[in-house]
VEXDOMAR-589130 format. One record per atom (N, C-alpha, C): y, z, x. Coordinates in steps of 0.02 Angstrom, whole numbers, padded with zeros to 5 digits, always signed. Atoms other than C-alpha are relative to their C-alpha. Layout:
# residues N
YZX/...
END
This chain:
# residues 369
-00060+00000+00042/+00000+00000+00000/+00063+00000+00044/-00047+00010-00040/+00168-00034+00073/+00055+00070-00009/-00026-00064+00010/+00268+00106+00114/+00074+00014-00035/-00028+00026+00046/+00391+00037+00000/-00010+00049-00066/-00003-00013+00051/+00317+00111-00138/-00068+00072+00002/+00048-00054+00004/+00241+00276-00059/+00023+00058-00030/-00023-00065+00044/+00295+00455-00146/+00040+00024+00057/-00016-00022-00063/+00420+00553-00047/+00050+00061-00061/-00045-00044+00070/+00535+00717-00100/+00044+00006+00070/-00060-00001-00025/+00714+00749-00061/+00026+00077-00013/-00044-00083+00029/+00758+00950-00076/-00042+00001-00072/+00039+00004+00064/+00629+00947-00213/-00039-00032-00071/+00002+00061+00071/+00661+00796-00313/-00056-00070+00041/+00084+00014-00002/+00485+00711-00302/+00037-00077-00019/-00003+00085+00020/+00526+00501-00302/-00069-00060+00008/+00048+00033+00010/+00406+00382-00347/-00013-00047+00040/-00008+00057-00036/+00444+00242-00228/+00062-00004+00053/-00062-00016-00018/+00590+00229-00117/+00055-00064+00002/-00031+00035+00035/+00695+00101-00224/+00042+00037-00031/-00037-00059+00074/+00866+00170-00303/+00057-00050-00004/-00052+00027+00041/+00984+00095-00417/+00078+00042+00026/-00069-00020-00035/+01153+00120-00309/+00048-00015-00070/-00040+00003+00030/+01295+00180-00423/+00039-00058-00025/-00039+00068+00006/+01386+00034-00512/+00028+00009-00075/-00054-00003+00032/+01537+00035-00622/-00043-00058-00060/+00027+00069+00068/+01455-00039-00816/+00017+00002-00046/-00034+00020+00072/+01594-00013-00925/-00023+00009-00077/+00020-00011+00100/+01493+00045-01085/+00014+00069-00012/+00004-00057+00012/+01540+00212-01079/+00060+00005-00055/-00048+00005+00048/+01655+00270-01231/+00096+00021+00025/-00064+00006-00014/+01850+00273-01222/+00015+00065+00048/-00016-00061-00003/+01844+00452-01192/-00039+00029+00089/+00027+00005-00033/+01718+00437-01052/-00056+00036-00016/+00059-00027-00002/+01568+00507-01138/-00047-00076-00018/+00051+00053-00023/+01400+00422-01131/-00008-00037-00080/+00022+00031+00067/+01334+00289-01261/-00058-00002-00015/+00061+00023+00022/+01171+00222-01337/+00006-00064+00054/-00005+00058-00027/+01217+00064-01259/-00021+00011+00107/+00018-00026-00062/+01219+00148-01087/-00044+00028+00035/+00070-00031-00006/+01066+00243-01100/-00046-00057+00013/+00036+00051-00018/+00984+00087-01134/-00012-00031+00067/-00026+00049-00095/+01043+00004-00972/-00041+00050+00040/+00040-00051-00057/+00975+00162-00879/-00068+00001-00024/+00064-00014+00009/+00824+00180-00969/-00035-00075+00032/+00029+00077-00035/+00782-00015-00933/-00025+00006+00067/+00015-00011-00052/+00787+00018-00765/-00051+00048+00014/+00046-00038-00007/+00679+00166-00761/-00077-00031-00024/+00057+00059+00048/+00544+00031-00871/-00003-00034+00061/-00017+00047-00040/+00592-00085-00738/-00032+00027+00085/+00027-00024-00058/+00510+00036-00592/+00044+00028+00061/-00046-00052-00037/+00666+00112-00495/-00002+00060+00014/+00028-00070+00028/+00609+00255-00442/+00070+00060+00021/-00070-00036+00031/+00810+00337-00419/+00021-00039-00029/-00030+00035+00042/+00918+00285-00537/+00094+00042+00018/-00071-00048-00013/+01117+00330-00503/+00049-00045-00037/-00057+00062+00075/+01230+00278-00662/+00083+00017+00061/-00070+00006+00001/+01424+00224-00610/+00029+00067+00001/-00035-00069-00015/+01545+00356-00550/+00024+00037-00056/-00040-00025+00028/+01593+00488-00656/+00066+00045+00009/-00062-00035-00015/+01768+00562-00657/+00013+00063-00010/+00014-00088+00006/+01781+00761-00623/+00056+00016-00045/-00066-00031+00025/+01967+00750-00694/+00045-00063-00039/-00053+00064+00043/+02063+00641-00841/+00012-00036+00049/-00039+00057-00044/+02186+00583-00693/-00032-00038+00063/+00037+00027-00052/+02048+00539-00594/-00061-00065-00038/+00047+00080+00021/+01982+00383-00712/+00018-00055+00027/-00020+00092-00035/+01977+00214-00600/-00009-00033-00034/+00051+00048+00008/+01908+00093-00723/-00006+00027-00075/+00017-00011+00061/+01911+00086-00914/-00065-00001-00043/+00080-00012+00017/+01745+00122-01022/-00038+00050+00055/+00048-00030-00041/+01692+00238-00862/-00027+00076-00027/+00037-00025+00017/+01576+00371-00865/+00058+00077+00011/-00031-00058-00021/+01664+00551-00875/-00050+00069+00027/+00022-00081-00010/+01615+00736-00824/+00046+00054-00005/-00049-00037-00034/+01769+00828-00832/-00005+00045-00071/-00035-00043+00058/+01733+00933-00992/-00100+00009-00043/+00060-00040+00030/+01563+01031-01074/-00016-00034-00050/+00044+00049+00058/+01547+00919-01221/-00029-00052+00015/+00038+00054-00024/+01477+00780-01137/-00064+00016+00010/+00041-00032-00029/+01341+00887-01084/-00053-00033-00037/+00046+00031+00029/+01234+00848-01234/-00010-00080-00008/+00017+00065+00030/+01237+00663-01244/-00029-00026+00067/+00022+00011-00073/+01211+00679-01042/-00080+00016+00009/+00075-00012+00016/+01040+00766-01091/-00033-00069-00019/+00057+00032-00003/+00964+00643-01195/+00009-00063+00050/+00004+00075-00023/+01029+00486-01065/-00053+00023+00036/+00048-00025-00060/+00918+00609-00928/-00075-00002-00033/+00043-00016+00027/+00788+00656-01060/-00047-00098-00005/+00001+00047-00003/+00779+00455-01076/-00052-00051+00044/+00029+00004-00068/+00762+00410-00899/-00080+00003+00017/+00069-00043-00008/+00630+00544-00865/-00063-00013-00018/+00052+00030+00020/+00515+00482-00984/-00029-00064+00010/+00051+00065-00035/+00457+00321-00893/+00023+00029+00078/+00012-00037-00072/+00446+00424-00731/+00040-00011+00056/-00072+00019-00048/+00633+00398-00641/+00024+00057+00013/-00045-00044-00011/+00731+00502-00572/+00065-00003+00006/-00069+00027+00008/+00914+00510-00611/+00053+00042+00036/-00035-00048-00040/+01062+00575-00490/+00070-00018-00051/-00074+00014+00027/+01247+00584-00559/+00046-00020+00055/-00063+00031-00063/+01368+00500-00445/+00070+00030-00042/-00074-00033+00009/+01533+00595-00455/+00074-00029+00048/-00050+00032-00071/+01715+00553-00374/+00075+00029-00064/-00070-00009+00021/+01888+00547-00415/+00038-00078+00035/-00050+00083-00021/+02022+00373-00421/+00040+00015+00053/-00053+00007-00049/+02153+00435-00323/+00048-00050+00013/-00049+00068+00008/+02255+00296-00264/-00016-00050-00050/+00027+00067+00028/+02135+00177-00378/+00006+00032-00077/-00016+00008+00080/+02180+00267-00541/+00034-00019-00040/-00050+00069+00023/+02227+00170-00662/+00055+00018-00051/-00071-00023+00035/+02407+00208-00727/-00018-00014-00073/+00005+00025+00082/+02379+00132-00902/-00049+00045-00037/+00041-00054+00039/+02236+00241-00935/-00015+00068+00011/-00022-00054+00001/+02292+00401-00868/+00072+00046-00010/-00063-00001+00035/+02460+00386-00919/+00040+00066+00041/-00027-00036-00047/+02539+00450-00765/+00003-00022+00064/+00000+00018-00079/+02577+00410-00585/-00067+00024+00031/+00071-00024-00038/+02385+00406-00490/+00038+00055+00060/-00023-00050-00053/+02406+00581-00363/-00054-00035+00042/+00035+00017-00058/+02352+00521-00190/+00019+00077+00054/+00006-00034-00059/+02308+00596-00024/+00092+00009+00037/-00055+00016-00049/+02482+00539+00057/+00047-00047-00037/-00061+00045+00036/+02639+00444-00038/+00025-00005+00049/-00050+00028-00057/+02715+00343+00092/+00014-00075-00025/-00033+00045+00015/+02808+00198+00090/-00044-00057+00031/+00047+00041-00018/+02693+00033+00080/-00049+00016-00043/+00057-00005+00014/+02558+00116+00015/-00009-00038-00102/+00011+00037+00056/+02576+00050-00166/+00076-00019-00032/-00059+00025+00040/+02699-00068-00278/+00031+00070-00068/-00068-00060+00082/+02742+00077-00433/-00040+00075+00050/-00001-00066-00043/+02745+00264-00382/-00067+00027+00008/+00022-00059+00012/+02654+00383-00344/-00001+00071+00005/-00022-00063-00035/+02637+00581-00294/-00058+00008+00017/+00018-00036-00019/+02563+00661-00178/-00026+00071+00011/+00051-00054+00010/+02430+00793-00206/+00036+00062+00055/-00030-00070-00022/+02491+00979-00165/-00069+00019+00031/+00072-00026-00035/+02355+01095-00063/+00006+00042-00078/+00043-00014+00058/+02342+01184-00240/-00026-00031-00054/+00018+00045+00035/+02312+01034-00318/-00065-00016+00017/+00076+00019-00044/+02172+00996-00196/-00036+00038-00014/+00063-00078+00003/+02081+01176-00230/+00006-00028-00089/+00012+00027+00059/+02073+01121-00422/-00044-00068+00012/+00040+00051-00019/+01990+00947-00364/-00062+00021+00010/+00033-00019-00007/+01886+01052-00279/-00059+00041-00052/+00006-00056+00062/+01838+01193-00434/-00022-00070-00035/+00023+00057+00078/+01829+01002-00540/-00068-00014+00024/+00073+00006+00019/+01671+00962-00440/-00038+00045+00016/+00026-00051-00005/+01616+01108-00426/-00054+00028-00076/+00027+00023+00105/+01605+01108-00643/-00041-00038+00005/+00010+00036+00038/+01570+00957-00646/-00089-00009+00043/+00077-00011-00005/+01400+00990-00548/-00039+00042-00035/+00009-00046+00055/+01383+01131-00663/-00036-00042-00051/+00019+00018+00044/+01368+01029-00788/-00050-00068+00001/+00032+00044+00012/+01272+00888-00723/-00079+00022+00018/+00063-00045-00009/+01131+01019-00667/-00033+00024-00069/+00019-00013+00042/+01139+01066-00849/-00023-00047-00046/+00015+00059+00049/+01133+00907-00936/-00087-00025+00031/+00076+00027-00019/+00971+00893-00840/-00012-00073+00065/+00022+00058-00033/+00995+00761-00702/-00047+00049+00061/+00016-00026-00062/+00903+00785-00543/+00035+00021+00064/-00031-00002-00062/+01045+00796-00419/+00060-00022-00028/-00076+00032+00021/+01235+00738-00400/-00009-00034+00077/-00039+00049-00080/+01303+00626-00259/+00073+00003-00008/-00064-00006-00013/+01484+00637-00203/+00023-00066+00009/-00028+00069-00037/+01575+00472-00207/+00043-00012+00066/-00063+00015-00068/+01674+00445-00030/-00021-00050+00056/+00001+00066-00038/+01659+00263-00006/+00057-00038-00047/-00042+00048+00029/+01767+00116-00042/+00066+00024-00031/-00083-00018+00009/+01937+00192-00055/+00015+00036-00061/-00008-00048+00062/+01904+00325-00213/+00035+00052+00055/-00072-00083-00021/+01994+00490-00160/-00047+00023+00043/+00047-00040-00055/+01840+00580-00042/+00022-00047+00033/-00028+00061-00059/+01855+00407+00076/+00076-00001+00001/-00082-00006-00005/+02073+00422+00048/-00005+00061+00067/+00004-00070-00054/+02053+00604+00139/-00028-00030+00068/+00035+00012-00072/+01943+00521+00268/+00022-00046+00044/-00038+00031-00038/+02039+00383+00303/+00073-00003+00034/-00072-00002-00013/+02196+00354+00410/+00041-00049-00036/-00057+00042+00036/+02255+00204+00309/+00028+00039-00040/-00008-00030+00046/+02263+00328+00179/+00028+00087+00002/-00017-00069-00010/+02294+00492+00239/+00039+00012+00051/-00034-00014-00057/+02439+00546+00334/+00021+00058-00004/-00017-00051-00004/+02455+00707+00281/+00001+00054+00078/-00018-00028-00055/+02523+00833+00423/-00014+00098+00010/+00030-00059+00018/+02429+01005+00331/-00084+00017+00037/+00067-00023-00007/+02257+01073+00361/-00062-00081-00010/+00038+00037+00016/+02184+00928+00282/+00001-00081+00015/-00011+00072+00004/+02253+00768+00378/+00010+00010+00093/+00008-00008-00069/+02268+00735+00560/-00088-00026+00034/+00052+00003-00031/+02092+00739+00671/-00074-00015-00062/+00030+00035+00047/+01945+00687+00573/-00028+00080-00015/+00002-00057+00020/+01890+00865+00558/+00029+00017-00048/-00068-00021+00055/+02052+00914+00454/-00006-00049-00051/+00003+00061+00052/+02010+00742+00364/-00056+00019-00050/+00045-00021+00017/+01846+00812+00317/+00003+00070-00054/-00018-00074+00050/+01900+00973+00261/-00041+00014-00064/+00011+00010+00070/+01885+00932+00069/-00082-00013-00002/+00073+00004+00007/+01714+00879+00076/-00053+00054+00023/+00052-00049-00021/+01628+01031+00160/+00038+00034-00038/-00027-00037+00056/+01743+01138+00037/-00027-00008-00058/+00032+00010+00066/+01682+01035-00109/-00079+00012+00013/+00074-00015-00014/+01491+01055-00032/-00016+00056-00005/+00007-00083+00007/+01503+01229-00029/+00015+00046-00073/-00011-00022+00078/+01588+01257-00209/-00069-00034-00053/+00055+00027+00048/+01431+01144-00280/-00049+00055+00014/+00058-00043-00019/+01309+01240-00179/+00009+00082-00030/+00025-00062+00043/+01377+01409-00261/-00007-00010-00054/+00016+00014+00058/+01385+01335-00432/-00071-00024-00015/+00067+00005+00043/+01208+01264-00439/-00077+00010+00056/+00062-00046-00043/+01106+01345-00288/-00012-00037+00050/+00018+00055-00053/+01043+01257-00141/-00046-00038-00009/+00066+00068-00005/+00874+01178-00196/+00012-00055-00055/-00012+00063-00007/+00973+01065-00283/+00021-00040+00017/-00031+00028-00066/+01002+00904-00205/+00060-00030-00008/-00067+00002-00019/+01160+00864-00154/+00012-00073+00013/-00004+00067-00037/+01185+00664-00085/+00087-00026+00015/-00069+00016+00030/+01352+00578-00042/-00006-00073+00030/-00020+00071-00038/+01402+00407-00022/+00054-00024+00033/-00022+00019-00052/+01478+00359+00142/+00022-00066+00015/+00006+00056-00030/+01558+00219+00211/+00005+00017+00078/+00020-00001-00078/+01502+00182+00381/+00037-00002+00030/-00102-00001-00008/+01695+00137+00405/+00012-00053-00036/-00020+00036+00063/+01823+00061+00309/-00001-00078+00015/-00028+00048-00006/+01842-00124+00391/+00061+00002-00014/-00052+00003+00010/+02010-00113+00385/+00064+00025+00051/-00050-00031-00035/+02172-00083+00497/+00027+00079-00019/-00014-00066+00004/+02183+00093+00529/-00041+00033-00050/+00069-00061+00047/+02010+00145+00428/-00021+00026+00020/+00052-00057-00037/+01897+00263+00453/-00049-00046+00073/+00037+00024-00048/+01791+00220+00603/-00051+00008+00000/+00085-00046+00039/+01586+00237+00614/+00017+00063+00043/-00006-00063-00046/+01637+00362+00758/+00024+00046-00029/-00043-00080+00039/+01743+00471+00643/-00045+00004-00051/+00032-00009+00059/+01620+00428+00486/-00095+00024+00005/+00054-00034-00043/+01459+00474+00613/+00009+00080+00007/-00007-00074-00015/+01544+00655+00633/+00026+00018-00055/-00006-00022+00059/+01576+00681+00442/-00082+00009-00004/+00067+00005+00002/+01406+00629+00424/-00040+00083+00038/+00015-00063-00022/+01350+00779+00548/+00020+00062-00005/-00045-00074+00024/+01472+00910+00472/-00042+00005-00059/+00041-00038+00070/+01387+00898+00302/-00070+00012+00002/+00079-00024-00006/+01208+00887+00352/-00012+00058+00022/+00014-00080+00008/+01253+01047+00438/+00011+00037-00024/-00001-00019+00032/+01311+01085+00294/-00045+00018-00062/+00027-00002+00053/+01189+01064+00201/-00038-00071-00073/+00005+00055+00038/+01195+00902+00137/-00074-00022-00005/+00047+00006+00003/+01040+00828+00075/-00013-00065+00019/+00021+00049-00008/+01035+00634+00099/+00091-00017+00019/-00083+00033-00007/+01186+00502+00156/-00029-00071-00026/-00022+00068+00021/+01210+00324+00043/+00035-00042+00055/-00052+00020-00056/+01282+00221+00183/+00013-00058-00017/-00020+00077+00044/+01385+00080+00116/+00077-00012+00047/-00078+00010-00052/+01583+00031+00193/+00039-00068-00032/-00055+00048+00019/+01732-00071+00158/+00050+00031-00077/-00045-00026+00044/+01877-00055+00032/-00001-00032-00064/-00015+00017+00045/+01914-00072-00129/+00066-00069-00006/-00061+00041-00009/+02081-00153-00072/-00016-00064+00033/-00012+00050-00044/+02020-00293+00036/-00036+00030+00070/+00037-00006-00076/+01987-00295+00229/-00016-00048+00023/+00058+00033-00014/+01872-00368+00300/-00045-00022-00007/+00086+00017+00039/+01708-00334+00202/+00021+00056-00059/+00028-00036+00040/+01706-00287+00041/-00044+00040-00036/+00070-00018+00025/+01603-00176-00062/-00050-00046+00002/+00050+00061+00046/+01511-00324-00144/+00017-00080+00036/+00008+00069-00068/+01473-00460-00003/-00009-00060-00057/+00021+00062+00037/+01467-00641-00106/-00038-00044+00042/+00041+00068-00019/+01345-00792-00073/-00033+00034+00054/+00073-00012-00011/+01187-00692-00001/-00050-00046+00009/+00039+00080+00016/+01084-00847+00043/-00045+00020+00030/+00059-00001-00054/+00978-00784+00195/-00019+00046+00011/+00013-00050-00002/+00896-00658+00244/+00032+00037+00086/-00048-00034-00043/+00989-00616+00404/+00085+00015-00037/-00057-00038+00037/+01130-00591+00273/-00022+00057-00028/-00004-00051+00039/+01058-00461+00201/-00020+00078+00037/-00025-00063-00036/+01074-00286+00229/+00057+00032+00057/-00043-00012-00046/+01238-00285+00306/+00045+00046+00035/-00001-00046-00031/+01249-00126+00373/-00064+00063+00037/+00055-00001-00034/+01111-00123+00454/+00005+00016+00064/+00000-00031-00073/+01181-00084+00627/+00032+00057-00011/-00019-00056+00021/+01273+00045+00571/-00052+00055-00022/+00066-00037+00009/+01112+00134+00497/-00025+00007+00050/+00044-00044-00078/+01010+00135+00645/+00052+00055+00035/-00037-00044-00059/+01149+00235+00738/+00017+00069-00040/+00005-00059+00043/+01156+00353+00584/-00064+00035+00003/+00081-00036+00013/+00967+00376+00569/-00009+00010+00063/+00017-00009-00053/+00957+00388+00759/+00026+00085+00011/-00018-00046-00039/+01057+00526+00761/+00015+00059-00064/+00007-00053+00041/+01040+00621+00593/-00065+00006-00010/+00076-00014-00003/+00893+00700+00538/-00005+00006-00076/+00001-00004+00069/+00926+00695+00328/-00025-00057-00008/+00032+00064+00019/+00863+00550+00227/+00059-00044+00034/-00046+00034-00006/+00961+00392+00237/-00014-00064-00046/-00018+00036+00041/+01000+00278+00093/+00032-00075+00026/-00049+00062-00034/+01057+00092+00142/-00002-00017-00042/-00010+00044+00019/+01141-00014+00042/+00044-00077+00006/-00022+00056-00046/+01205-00181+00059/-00033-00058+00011/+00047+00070-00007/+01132-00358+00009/-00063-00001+00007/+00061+00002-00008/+00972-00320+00015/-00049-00047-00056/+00033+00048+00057/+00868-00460-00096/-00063-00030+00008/+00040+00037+00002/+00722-00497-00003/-00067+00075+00007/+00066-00078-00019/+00539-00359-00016/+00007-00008+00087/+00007-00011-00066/+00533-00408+00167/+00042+00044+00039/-00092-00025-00035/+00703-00362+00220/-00026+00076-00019/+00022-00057+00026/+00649-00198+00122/-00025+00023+00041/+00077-00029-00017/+00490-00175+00186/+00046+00034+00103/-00025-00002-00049/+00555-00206+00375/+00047+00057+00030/-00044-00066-00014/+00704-00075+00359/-00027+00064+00007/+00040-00065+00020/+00583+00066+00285/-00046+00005+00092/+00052-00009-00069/+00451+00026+00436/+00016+00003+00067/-00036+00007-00086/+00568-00008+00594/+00051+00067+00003/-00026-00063+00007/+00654+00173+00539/+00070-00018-00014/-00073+00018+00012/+00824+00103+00504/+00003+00032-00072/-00042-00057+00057/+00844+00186+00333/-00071+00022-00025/+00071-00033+00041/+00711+00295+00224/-00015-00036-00087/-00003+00060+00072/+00781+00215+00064/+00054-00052-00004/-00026+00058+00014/+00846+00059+00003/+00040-00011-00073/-00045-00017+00066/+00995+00055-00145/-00003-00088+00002/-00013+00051+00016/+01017-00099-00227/+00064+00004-00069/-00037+00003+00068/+01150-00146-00379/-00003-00067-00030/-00008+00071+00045/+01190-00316-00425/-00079-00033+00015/+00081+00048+00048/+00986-00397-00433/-00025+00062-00037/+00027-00027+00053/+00961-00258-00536/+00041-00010-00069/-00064+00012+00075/+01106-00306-00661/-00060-00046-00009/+00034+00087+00033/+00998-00486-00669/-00076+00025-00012/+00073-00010-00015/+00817-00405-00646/+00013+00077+00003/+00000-00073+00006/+00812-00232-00709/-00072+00020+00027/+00069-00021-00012/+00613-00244-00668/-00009-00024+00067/+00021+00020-00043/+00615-00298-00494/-00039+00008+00036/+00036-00041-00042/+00554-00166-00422/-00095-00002-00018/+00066+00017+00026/+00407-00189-00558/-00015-00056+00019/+00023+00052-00044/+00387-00355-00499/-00044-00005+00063/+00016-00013-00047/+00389-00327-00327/-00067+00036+00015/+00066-00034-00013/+00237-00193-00332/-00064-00052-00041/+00052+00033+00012/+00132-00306-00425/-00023-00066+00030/+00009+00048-00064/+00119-00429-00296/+00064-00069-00004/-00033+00042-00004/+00253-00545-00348/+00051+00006+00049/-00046-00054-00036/+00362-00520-00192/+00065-00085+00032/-00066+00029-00003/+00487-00681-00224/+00079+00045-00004/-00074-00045+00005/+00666-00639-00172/+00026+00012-00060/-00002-00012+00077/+00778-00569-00318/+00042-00062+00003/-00026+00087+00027/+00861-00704-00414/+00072+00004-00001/-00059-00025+00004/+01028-00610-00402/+00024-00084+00044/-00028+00057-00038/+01157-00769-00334/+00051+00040+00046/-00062-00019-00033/+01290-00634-00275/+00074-00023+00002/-00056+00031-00012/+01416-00715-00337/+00058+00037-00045/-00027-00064+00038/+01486-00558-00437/+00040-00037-00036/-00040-00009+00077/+01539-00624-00600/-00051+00033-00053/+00027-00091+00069/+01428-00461-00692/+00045+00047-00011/-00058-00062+00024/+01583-00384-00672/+00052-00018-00049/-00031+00036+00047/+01688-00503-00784/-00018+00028-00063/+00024-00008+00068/+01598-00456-00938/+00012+00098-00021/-00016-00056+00020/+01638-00271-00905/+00073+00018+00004/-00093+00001-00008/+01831-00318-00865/+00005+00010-00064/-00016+00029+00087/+01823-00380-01060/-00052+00038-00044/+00045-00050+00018/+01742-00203-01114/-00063-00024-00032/+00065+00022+00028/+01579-00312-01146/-00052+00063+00040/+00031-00060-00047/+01474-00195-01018/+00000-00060+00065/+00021+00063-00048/+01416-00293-00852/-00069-00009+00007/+00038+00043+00010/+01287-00419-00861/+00011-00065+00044/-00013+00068-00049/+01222-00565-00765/+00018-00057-00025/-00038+00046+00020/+01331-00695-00822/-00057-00059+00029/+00041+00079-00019/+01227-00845-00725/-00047+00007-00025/+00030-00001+00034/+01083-00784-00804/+00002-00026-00065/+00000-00003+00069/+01153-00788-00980/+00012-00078+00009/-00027+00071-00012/+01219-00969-00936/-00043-00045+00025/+00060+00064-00007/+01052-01045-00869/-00035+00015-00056/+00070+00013+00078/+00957-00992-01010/+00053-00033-00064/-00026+00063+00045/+01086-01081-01106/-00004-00074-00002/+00023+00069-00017/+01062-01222-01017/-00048-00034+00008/+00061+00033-00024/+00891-01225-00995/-00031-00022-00084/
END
């Protein structure tokens, strides 16, 4: 059997395979940011579909921290129950589900928090309409939000939370210098940049104990003039594991641009895929927690190869699971053609135009065919 799809546990949480549905923004969540029917579905599919983590789209710890309309919330105890049955859902075709958490920060969206987004640093350049700059008692509330808001995602029944601090949400703002120029405790040396994140690791860990697991998603660095570096995002990386941390997502690039975006387009080969792949080895060389890669990955080989040459333990995927929620089922039953994903990210179009996101080229060859 390929070690692809051998059993492994993470701080307790027992996974079936080591395939996981990397966080991804799907727009069906209700105005308010609680969960739907429609959304459950999508998660449960996947769990049908053989994923053995599953990690729904970021949720927001705090109103002013919604990036992204229809997104998923956490910032308030009534959600709790509708968060049950999406987990209760899941669970029952044998998945395991983490909550991905974060905050917008610079990327929240004025129109639907109806207020100037609070960033790390207000300086001049950094955006066309205003903003303000986060107080240090503003920051200890951030902190206290995911602190709750693991509270409550321990209660709703998921298996774990992950910390978002990739791609230019507010954890990656603190970490970066494009973004952070604060001259307090929490800005300066990458240490002081860090701060917030072993603060928030430590407020989860007294709110819901240590054996549950913890994960966060990392970028390896930002691509970008004056981003994080892997050298500064290599010694975050080793502050939280000795913190405590349980696994690292390793993903990189900005929301804004750069160099490399989140979401690489036209994936054709298989030396395109997995493009942070040098970056991983130098993480897994030198941490000793799991390690999560994501990043173009479309072919079982490419998979297989990463798992066996030690470069990561697991493998995240997002967009060929928008097109192929069963791939993973596929894949184990010997069918081990690449996925059919094109990468040419218009699944996100259909969740711009609160449809949810869906593989558009899909829906458009079976029209044509």
């Amino acid at each position: 059997m390929s070690k692809l799809f051998e059993r492994s546990v993470v701080n307790g949480m027992e996974l079936s395979n080591r395939f996981v549905r990397s966080a991804t923004w799907e727009g069906m969540a209700a105005d308010d940011g609680s969960v739907t029917p429609r959304l459950t579905e999508m998660l449960t599919t996947l769990a049908k579909g053989g994923v053995g983590l599953i990690i729904p789209g970021q949720a927001y710890v705090l109103p002013e921290g919604q990036a992204a309309p229809w997104q998923l919330g956490i910032y308030k105890d009534e959600f709790i129950d509708g968060l049950k049955e999406m987990t209760a859902a899941v669970h029952g075709f044998g998945a395991k589900i983490v909550m991905q958490v974060a905050h917008g920060g610079h990327f929240a969206m004025e129109p639907l928090i109806k207020r100037p987004p609070l960033v790390v640093s207000a300086f001049e350049g950094l955006s066309k309409s205003p903003r303000e700059e986060m107080t240090s008692d503003y920051i200890r509330e951030v902190v206290v939000a995911f602190a709750e808001a693991a509270r409550r995602v321990k209660e709703a029944g998921f298996d774990g939370i992950q910390l978002h601090s990739a791609h230019g949400y507010l954890l990656n703002q603190f970490l970066s210098p494009a973004f952070n120029h604060r001259e307090d405790e929490y800005g300066g040396g990458i240490d002081n940049r860090a701060r917030i994140h072993l603060e928030i690791l430590r407020a989860i860990r007294e709110s819901v104990g240590d054996d549950f697991p913890v994960l966060i998603k990392l970028n390896s660095q930002d691509f970008a003039e004056n981003g994080l570096s892997m050298a500064e995002s290599l010694r975050v990386g080793h502050l939280l594991a000795q913190a405590g941390l349980d696994a690292i997502e390793l993903s990189g690039g900005l929301l804004s641009g750069g160099k490399l975006s989140p979401s690489r387009a036209g994936i054709k080969t298989e030396d395109q895929e997995a493009y942070f792949r040098e970056e991983a080895k130098v993480f897994k060389s030198e941490l000793k927690i799991p390690l999560i890669l994501v990043g173009g990955i479309r072919s079982f080989e490419v998979a297989e190869r990463l798992v066996e040459d030690g470069v990561a333990d697991y493998l995240a995927m997002s967009r060929p699971l928008i097109r192929e929620p069963d791939l993973v089922a596929r894949w184990k039953t010997g069918d081990r053609r690449r996925a059919l994903c094109k990468s040419d990210n218009l699944c996100f179009g259909p969740g711009v135009q609160g449809k949810g996101i869906c593989c558009v080229t899909a829906e458009n060859e079976l029209k044509a065919g």
